[in-house]
C-alpha positions as CSV (number, residue, x, y, z in Angstrom):
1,X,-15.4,-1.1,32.9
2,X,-14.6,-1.6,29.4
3,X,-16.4,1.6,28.4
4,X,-13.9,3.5,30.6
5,X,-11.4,1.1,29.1
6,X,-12.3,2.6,25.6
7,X,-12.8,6.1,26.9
8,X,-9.1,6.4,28.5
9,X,-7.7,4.7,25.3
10,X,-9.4,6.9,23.0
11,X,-10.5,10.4,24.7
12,X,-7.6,12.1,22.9
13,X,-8.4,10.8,19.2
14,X,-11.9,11.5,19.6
15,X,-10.3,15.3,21.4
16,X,-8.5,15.9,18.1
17,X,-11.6,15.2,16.0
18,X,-14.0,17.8,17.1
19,X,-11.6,20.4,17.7
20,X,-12.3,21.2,13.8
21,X,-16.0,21.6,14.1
22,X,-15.7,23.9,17.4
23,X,-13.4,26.2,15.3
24,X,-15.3,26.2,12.4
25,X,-18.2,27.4,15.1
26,X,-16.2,30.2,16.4
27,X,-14.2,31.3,13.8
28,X,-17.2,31.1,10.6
29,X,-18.1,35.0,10.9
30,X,-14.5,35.9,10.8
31,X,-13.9,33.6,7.6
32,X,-13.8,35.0,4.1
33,X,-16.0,33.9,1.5
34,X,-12.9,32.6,-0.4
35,X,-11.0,29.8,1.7
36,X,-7.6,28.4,0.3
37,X,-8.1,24.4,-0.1
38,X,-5.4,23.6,-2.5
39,X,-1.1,24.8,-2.7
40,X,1.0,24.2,-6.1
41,X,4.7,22.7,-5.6
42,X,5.7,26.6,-5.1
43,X,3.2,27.1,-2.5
44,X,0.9,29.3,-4.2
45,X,-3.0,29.0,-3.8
46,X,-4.5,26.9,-7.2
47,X,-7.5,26.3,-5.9
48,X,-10.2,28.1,-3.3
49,X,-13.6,26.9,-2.4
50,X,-16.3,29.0,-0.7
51,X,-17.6,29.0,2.1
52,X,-19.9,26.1,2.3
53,X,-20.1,22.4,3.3
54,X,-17.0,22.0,0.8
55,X,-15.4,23.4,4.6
56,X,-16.5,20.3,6.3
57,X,-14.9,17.5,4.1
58,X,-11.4,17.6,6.1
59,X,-12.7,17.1,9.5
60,X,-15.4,14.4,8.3
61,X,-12.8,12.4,6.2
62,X,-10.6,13.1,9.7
63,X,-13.6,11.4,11.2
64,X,-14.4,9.0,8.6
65,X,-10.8,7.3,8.7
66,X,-10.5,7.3,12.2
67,X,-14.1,5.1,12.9
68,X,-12.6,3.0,10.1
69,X,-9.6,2.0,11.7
70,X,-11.8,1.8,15.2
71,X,-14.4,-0.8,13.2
72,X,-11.2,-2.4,11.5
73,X,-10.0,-3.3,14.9
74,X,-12.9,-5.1,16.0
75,X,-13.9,-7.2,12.7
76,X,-10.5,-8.0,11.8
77,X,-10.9,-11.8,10.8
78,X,-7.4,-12.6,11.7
79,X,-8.4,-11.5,15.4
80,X,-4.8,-9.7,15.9
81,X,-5.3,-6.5,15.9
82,X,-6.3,-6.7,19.6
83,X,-2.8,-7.9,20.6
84,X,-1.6,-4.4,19.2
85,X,-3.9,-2.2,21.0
86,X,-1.3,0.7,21.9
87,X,0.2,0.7,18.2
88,X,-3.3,1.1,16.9
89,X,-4.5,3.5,19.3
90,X,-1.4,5.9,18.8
91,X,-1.0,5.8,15.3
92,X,-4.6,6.5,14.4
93,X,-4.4,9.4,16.8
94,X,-1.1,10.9,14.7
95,X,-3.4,10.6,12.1
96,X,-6.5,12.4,13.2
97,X,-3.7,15.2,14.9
98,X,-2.1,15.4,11.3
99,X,-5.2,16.0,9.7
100,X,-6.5,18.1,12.5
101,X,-3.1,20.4,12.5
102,X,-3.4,20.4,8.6
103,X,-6.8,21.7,9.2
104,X,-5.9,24.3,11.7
105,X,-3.3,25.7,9.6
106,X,-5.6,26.2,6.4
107,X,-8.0,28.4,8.8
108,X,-5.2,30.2,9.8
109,X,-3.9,31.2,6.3
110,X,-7.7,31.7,5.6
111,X,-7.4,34.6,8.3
112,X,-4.5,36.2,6.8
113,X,-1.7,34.1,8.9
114,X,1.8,33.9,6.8
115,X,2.4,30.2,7.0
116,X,3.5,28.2,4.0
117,X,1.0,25.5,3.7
118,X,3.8,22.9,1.8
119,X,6.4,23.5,4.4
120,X,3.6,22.1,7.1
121,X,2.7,19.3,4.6
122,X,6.1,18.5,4.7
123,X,7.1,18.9,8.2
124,X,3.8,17.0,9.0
125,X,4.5,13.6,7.1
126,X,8.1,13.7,8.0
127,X,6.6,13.7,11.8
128,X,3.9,11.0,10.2
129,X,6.1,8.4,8.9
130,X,9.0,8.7,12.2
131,X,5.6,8.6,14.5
132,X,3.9,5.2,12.3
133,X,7.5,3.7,11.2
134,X,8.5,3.7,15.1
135,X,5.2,1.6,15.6
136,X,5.2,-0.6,12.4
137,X,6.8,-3.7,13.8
138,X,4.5,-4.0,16.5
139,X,1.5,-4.3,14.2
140,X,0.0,-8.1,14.2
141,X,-0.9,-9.3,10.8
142,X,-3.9,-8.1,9.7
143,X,-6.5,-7.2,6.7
144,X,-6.3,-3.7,7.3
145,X,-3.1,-2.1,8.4
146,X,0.7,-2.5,7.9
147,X,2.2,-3.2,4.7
148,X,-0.5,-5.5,3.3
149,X,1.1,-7.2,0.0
150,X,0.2,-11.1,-0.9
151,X,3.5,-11.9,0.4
152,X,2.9,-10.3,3.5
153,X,-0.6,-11.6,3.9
154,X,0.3,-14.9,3.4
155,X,3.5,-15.6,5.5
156,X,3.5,-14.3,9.3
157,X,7.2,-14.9,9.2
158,X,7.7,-12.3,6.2
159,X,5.1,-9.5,8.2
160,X,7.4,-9.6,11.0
161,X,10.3,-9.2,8.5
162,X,8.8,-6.6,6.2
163,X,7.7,-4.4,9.0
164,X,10.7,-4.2,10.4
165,X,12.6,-3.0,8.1
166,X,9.7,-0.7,7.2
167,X,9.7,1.0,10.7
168,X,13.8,1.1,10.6
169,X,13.6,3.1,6.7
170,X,10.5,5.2,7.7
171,X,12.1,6.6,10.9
172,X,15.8,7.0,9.9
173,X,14.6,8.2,6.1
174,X,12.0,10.7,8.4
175,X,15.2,12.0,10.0
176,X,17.4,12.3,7.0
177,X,14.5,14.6,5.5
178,X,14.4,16.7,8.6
179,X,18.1,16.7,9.1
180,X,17.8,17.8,5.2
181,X,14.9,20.1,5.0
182,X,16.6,21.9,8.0
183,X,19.8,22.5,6.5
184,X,18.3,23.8,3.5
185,X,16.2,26.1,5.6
186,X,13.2,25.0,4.4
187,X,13.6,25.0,0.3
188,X,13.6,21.6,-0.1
189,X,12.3,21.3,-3.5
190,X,8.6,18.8,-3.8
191,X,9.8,16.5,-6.4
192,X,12.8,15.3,-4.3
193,X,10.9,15.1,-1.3
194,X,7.9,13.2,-2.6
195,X,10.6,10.7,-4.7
196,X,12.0,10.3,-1.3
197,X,8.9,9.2,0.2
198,X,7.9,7.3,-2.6
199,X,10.9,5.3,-2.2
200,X,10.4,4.8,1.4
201,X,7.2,3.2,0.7
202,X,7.9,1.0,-1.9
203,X,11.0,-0.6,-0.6
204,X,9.4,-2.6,1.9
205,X,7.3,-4.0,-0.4
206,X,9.5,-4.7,-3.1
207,X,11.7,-6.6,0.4
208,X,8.3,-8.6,1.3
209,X,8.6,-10.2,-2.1
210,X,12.2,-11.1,-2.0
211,X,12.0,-12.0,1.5
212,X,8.9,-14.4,0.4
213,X,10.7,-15.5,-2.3
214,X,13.9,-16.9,-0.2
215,X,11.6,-18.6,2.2
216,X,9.7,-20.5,-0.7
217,X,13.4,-21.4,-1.8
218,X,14.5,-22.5,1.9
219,X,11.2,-24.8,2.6
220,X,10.8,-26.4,-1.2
């Protein structure tokens, strides 16, 4: 029972992880010698790798962080990861997708597709952070994911808080750069995009300090 359990819970992760290697199987003939690994802010190739194991590091760091958040869920000391098995289970399956997609897409430029590798980047973690930030206040404390800062870690109270307002700036900020990226058909220049993201991440954890910080105040 509980290996069905598992199996219902995480067929489609596990799905999205091998696709990689069965298109790597079909596809390796049809691949040049010269694959496109790396994109400058202007979305010109800087860096190509042959074709080699070099091919394989995507889908096994795919694989890697997804049995890392699988392991996580069992050793987790705090023992509450298990009360926020759906959150878990979904947004380690955006990732292993993301990666998969990001995957995907490098093939098909490989092949002689016209996609812009940033604009999927961008597109991708806009989708990332509205999928994860719509999830983030339903994570339990825990060693291994959420917003994990000493003030965090050390009052349940502030968690609850921080994420929060984390999953509220990560999902509206995820639409404001859609809405934005949209309107600007597409040219929406690297440096603003990654300050914006930047500052999406940070200000929940400069909050979980404050937020600590007034709750010290209130119970001295």
């Amino acid at each position: 029972m509980k290996t069905d359990s598992f199996l219902k819970r995480e067929w489609i992760g596990i799905t999205f992880l091998i696709i990689p290697f069965i298109m790597l199987f079909y596809l390796w003939e049809d691949l040049p010698e010269k694959i496109p690994v790396h994109w400058n802010v202007d979305g010109k190739v800087d860096r190509s790798s042959e074709k080699g194991w070099e091919l394989f590091m995507l889908p096994l760091i795919n694989v890697f962080t997804y049995l890392m958040i699988t392991i996580s869920y069992y050793i987790d000391p705090k023992k509450k990861l298990k009360f926020s098995t759906n959150a878990v289970t979904i947004l380690k399956t955006t990732v292993a997708v993301f990666m998969t997609i990001l995957f995907s897409i490098m093939l098909a430029i490989s092949l002689g597709y016209p996609i812009s590798m940033p604009d999927v980047v961008q597109y991708g973690i806009i989708l990332l952070f509205m999928v994860i930030g719509n999830y983030l206040s339903k994570i339990r404390p825990n060693y291994f994911m959420g917003i994990r800062t000493p003030w965090t870690l050390e009052n349940e109270e502030v968690w609850r808080k921080t994420h929060r307002l984390g999953g509220k700036i990560w999902v509206f900020g995820s639409v404001i750069l859609l809405v934005t990226k949209i309107i600007l058909a597409n040219h929406l220049p690297a440096p603003l995009f990654l300050g914006f993201i930047l500052a999406m991440s940070f200000i929940p954890v400069i909050y979980s300090y404050i937020a600590f910080k007034k709750l010290e105040k209130k119970n001295a």
